[in-house]
N, C-alpha and C positions, 0 to 999 in steps of 0.2 A: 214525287218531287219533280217538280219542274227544271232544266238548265237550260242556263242562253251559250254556253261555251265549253267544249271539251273537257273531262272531269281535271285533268293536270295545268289546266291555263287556269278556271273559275275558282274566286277568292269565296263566292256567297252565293246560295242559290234559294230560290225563294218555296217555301213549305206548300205544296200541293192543297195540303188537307185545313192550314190556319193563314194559309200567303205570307208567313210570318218569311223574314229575309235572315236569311242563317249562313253562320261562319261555316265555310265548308270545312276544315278540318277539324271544328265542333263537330259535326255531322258526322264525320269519318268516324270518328272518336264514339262517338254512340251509335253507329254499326248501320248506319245512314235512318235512323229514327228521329222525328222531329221532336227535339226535348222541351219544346212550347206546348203540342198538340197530343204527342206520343203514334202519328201517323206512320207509318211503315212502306217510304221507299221502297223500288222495286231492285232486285237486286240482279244482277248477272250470274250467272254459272259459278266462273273464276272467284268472283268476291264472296259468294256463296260458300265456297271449299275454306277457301281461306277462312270462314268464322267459323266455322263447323268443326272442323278437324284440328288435330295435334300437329302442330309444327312442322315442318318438312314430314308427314307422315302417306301425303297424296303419290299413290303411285297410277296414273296411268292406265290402261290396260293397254294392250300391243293392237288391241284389234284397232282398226281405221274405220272411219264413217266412208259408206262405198258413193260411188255420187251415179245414181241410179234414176231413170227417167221413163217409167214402165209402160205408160202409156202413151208417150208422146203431148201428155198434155201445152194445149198453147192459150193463153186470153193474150189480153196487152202486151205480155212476153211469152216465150221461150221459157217453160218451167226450167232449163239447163242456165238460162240467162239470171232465173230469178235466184236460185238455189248460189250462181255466183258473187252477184251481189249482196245475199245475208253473207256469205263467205268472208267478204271482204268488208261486210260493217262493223261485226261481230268479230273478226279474229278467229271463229271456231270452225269446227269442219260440219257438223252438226249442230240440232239443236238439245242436244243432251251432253255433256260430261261425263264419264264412266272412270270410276279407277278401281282400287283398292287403299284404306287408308285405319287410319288409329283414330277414335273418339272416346277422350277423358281415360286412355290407353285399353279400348277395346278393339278388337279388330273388324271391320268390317267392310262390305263390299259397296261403293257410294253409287247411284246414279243421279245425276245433277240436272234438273230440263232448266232452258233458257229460252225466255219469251221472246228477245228480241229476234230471234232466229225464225224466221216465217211464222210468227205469233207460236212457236216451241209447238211446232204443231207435231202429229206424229206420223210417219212415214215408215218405208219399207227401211229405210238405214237407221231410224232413232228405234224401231221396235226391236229391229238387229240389237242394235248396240245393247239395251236393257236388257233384252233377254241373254243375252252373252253374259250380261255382270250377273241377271241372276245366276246364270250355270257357273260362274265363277265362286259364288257364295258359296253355290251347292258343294262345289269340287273341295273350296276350303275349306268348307261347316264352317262356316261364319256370317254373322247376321245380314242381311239387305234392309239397305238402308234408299229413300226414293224420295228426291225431294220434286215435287209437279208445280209446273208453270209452264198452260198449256193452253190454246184455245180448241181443240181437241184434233181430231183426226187431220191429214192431210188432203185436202180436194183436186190435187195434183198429180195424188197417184191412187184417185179411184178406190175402189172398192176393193184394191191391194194394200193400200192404208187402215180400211175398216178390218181387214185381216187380223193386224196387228194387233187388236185392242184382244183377240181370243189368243194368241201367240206370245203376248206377256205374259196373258192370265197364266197362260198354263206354265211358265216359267216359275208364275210363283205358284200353283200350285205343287207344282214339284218342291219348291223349299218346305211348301205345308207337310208333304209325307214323309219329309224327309226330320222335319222334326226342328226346323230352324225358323230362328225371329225373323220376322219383318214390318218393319213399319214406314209409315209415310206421313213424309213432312208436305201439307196441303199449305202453297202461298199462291200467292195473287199472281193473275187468276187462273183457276184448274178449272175448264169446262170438256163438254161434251164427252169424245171417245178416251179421254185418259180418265175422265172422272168416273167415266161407267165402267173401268176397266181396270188395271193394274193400280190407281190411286185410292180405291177405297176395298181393295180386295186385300188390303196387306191385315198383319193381326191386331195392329194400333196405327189410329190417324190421330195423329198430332196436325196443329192448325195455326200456323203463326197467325198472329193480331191482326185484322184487319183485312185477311184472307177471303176469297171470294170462290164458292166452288156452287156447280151446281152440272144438270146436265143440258139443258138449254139456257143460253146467255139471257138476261132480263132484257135487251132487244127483241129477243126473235119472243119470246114471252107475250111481249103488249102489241108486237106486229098478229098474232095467231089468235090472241085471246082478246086483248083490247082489255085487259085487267090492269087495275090500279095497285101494284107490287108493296107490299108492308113496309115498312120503315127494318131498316137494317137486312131487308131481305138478300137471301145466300153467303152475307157474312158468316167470318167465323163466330162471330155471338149466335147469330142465326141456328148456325150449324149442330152448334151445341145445344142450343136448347129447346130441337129439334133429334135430338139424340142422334145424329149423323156423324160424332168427331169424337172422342176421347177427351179431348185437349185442346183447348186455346191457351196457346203461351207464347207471352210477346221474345221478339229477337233476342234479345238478351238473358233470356231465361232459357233458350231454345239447345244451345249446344250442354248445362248442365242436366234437364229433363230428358235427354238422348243418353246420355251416359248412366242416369241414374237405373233407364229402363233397360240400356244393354246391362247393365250392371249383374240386373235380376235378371233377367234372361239366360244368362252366363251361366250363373248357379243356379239354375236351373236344370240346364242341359248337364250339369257335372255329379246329379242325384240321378238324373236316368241310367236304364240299362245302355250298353253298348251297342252302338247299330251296328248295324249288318251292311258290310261291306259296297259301297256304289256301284252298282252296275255303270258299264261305259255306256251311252244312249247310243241304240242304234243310227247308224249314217241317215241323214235329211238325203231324200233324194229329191229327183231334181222334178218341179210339176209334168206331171203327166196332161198333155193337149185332150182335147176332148175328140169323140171319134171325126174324122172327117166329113162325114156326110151330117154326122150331129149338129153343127151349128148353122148348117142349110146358111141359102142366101144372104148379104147385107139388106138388112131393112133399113129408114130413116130413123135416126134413135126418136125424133121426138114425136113421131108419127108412132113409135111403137110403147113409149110412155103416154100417151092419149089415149090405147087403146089399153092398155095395162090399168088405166083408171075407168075405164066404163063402167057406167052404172047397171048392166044386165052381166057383167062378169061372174063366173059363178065364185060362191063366198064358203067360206071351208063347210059351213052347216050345209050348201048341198053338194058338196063331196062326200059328204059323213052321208049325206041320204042316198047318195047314189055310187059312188066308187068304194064304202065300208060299209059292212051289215052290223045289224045289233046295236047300234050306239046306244051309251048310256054315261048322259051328262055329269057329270062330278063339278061340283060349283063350290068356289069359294076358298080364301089364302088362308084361313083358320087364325086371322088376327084379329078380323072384323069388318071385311070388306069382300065385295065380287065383282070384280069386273068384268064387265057386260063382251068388251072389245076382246076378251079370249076367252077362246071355248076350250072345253077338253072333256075328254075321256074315255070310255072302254068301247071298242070297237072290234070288229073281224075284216081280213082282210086275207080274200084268199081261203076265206078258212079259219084263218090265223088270229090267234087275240092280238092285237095293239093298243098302244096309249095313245091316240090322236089328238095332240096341240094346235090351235091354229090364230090368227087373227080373223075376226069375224069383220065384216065392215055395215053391209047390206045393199037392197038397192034402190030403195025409196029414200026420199030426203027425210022422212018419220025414224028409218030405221038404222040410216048412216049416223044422226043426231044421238040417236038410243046409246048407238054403239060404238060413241066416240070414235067415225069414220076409222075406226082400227086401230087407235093411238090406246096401247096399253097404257095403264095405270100400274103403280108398284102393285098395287095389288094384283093386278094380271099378271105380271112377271112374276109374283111369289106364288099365285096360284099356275103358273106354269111349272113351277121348279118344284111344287108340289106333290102335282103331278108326275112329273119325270121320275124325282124319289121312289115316287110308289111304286111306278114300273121297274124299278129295276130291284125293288124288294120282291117283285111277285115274278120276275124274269122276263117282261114284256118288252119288246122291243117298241121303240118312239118314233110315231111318226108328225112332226112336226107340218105345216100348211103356213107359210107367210105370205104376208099381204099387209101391209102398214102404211103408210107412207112416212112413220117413225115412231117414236112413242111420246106419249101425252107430253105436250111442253107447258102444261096449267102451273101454276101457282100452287097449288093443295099436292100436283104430281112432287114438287119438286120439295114442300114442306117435309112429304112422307119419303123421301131416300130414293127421287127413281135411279138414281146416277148407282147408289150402291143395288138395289134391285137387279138392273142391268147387268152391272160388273158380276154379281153374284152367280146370275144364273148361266152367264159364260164361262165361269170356275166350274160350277158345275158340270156345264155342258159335256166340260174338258175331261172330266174323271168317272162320268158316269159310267158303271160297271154294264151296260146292255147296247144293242145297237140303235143307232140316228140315223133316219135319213128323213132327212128337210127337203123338202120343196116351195120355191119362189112360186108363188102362184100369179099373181097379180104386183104388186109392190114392195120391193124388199127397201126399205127406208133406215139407213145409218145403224145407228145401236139396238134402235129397237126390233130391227131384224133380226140382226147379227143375235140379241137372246135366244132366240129360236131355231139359230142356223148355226150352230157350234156341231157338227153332225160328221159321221163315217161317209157318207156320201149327201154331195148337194145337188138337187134339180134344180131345173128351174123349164115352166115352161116357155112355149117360144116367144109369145108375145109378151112376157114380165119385164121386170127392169130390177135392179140390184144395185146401189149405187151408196155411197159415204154421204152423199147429200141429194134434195133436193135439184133439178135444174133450175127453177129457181131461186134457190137461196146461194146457189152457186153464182148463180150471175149478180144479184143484186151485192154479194161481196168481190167478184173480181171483173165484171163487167158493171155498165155506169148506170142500170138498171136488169129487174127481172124480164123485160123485154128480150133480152138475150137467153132469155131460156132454151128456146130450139139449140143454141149454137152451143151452150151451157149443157147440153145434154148431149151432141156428139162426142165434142169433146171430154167427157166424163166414162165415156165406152162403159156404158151402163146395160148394153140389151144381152140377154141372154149367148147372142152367138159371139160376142167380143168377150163374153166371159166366160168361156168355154174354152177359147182362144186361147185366155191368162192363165188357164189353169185353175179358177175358182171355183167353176160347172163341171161336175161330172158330165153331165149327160142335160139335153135341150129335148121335153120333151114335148111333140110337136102336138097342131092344137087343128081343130077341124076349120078349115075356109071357114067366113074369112079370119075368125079368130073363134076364143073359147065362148064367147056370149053368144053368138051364131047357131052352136050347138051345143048346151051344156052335156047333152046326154052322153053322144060322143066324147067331150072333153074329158069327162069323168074317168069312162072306158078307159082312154088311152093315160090318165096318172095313175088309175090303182093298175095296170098293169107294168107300166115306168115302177113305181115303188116296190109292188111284188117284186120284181124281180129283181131290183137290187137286195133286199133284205136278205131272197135267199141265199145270196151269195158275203150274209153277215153271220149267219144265225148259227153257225157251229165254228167261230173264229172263237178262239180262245180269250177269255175277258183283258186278261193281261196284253194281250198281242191288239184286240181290237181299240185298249184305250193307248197303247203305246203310237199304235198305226195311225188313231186319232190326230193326234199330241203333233205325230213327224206330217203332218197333211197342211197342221194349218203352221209349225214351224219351217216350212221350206217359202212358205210365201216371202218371206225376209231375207233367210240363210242362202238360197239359192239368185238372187237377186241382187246379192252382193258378191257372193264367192267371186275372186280372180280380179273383183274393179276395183279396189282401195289404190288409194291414190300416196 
């Protein structure tokens, strides 16, 4: 819906979806639904709670949105300046709501996102806040409940943003083991890192009317592919008939299909055995810096994302030829697809068996084409997650190889679930019983990295890049074009030594003069002996201890980033 005037002064506002011109407290009164068209207004946080829940039933939670500024990011403002002013548009401290409350007199724990708040994007304080309400569910054994309206990650706070999408996960998967509902209410619109993430990882998505989710926006779609998008495409009709949603149910049906589902969920839980008692989570400590001499020199970031894309870089197939012996290829998601853009399978290392995942790109224009320039397909990601399963039914430990510059943003990607793909195999990541370590090779690109980099330890080498977006795609949304890329990529503190710095890089492992394409043979050498030797220092940590250690590695990106600054 469209308005020309403050919602408390306009008498009529005209219908977005029919232009039809509507009595506002008509409007009000059908839950801001156009009763001409049945189009579905965008709603706020606050007015959100309010349809949702039982009567004075919203409480709250005590914790405060921290007001956090990790990288210093700047374009046209001051990320501190921007962050003030959603402040003050919005009324909220954040761009999420969190409490605890009662639906149709069930109890459960809410978290609310709100678009107008830097397009409800997600940050080190809003992954905070959700993970918090899930630990709050946990603590009560009471359902989570997640309503997404998001344009996804935050580009302001870097690849400490993109953190977050594996820091929910694992929030909820804790409610998973622990035996409790969850679901998600998908409105308009949920993209990128929330859709790949915490919005379609819960055990029911629900999809109000007219809802838009996907994991790249139908913009950056026809800018990448220059494809002509199908009629109703990443709606919620889409969604569903697409088998990506449970549920499409408009506004007014939405708070009784929540109650009837906690309903069953309830008695459900009240026919199981008795759990077993919660353990308290061990203390989040605080990021550990990466060695000093490890993140060597400042380089120019966008001289060192130029050289992160060359086309003689070496690509995980010759790592697997030259820093692992034995490979032997495992192809295929066993749904009915292979994608080309990731490889995987049995290798040695050291000696040692491993499961070696990676992004493949190539270095001919013949064989970047083949190989969808490294942009997995769901099917890559389910034939990654495949993979990993296996290895940890056979006890091998995973060594993942990234290089993407993100994953497939096609039309056919997004018909086939890549947003839940993604979300998936960071769930997974999060729990798998054997040990990770990832290494950024060349370009670690938003979510579709981040599938592959949910890991016990992360490399990256010296000349990679790791980053929530594009510099590109960064400038072309907060500068007045992608010409601002160079400044778009300092700004982003994208290179390996800045994220050593943050505490996201373990270790920078360095590359032969004047980079890795110079001398692959070299390069090779000095990663399988970078990964050697962290493994050995995984392989006899107890499964318990090494997934809990996991969990508090990528929980401190949030929790320690706020601790002490609530406002």
């Amino acid at each position: 819906m469209t308005t020309t005037a403050p919602r408390d002064e306009q008498l009529w506002s005209r219908c977005a979806g029919c232009a039809s011109l509507l009595y506002r407290k008509r409007l009000r009164r059908n839950l801001d639904v156009c009763p001409e068209c049945g189009s579905h207004a965008r709603l706020d946080a606050p007015d959100r709670v309010a349809q949702l829940v039982d009567a004075d039933s919203f409480t709250p939670l005590p914790d405060r949105a921290a007001r956090v500024d990790p990288i210093g990011f700047v374009d046209a403002l001051p990320y501190p300046q921007r962050l003030g002013a959603a402040r003050a548009g919005t009324g909220l401290e954040e761009a999420v709501v969190c409490g605890t409350a009662r639906i149709g007199g069930h109890p459960v724990a809410l978290a609310v996102m709100d678009f107008r708040f830097l397009g409800g994007s997600l940050g080190c304080a809003v992954g905070e806040l959700i993970t918090r309400t899930a630990e709050r569910a946990q603590a009560d054994e009471v359902p989570l409940v997640l309503v997404t309206a998001s344009g996804g990650a935050r580009m302001q706070e870097g690849a400490l943003a993109l953190m977050q999408m594996a820091t929910v996960s694992q929030a909820i998967a804790g409610l998973r083991e622990a035996g409790l509902f969850t679901v998600s209410v998908i409105t308009d619109p949920t993209y990128g890192g929330v859709a790949a993430s915490f919005a379609t990882n819960t055990d029911v998505l629900l999809a109000e009317s007219g809802a838009r989710m996907g994991f790249a926006g139908p913009r950056v779609i026809r800018q990448v592919t220059g494809a002509t998008l199908p009629e109703g495409f990443q709606t919620a009709e889409f969604l569903l008939r697409h088998g990506q949603v449970d549920l499409v149910v408009p506004r007014q049906a939405l708070r009784g299909r929540l109650t009837a589902l906690l309903a069953a969920a309830g008695a459900g839980r009240t026919n199981r055995r008795p759990r077993v008692p919660r353990q308290e989570p061990a203390p989040v400590p605080a990021p550990a810096a990466g060695p000093a001499t490890a993140a060597g020199p400042r380089r120019d970031a966008w001289e060192t994302v130029r050289t992160a894309r060359h086309p003689g870089r070496p690509t995980t197939l010759d790592y697997l030829e030259t820093a692992f012996d034995g490979f032997v290829e495992l192809h295929g998601d066993r749904l009915g697809a292979d994608c080309p853009a990731v490889v995987g399978g049995l290798a040695r290392l050291d000696g040692r068996p491993v499961m070696v995942i990676g992004h493949q790109k190539g270095h001919t224009t013949a064989e970047l084409v083949a190989r969808n320039f490294g942009m997995a397909s769901p099917a890559g990601h389910r034939k990654a997650l495949r993979l990993m399963r296996l290895a940890a039914r056979l006890g091998l430990p995973v060594v993942t190889l990234v290089d993407t510059p993100g994953a497939d943003p096609g039309v056919s990607a997004e018909q086939q679930g890549q947003a839940a793909a993604i979300a998936e195999n960071i769930l997974a990541l999060s729990v798998l019983p054997t040990p990770v370590v990832a290494v950024v090779t060349g370009e670690g690109g938003s979510g579709g990295a981040l599938a592959l980099a949910v890991a016990d330890r992360v490399l990256m080498l010296e000349h990679a890049v790791y980053s929530v977006i594009s510099p590109e795609g960064c400038a072309a949304i907060l500068w007045p074009d992608s010409s601002a890329a160079p400044q778009a990529a300092r700004a982003l503190r994208l290179t390996a030594a800045d994220l050593c710095r943050l505490g996201v890089v373990d270790e920078v492992v360095p590359e032969p003069a004047p980079a890795a394409h110079g001398d692959p043979a070299a390069a090779a050498d000095l990663l399988g002996r970078a990964v050697a030797g962290h493994l050995a220092g995984l392989l006899d940590v107890p499964t318990a201890t090494l997934v809990r250690r996991r969990r508090n590695r990528f929980r401190r990106y949030g929790a320690a980033r706020t601790a002490g600054t609530t406002r």
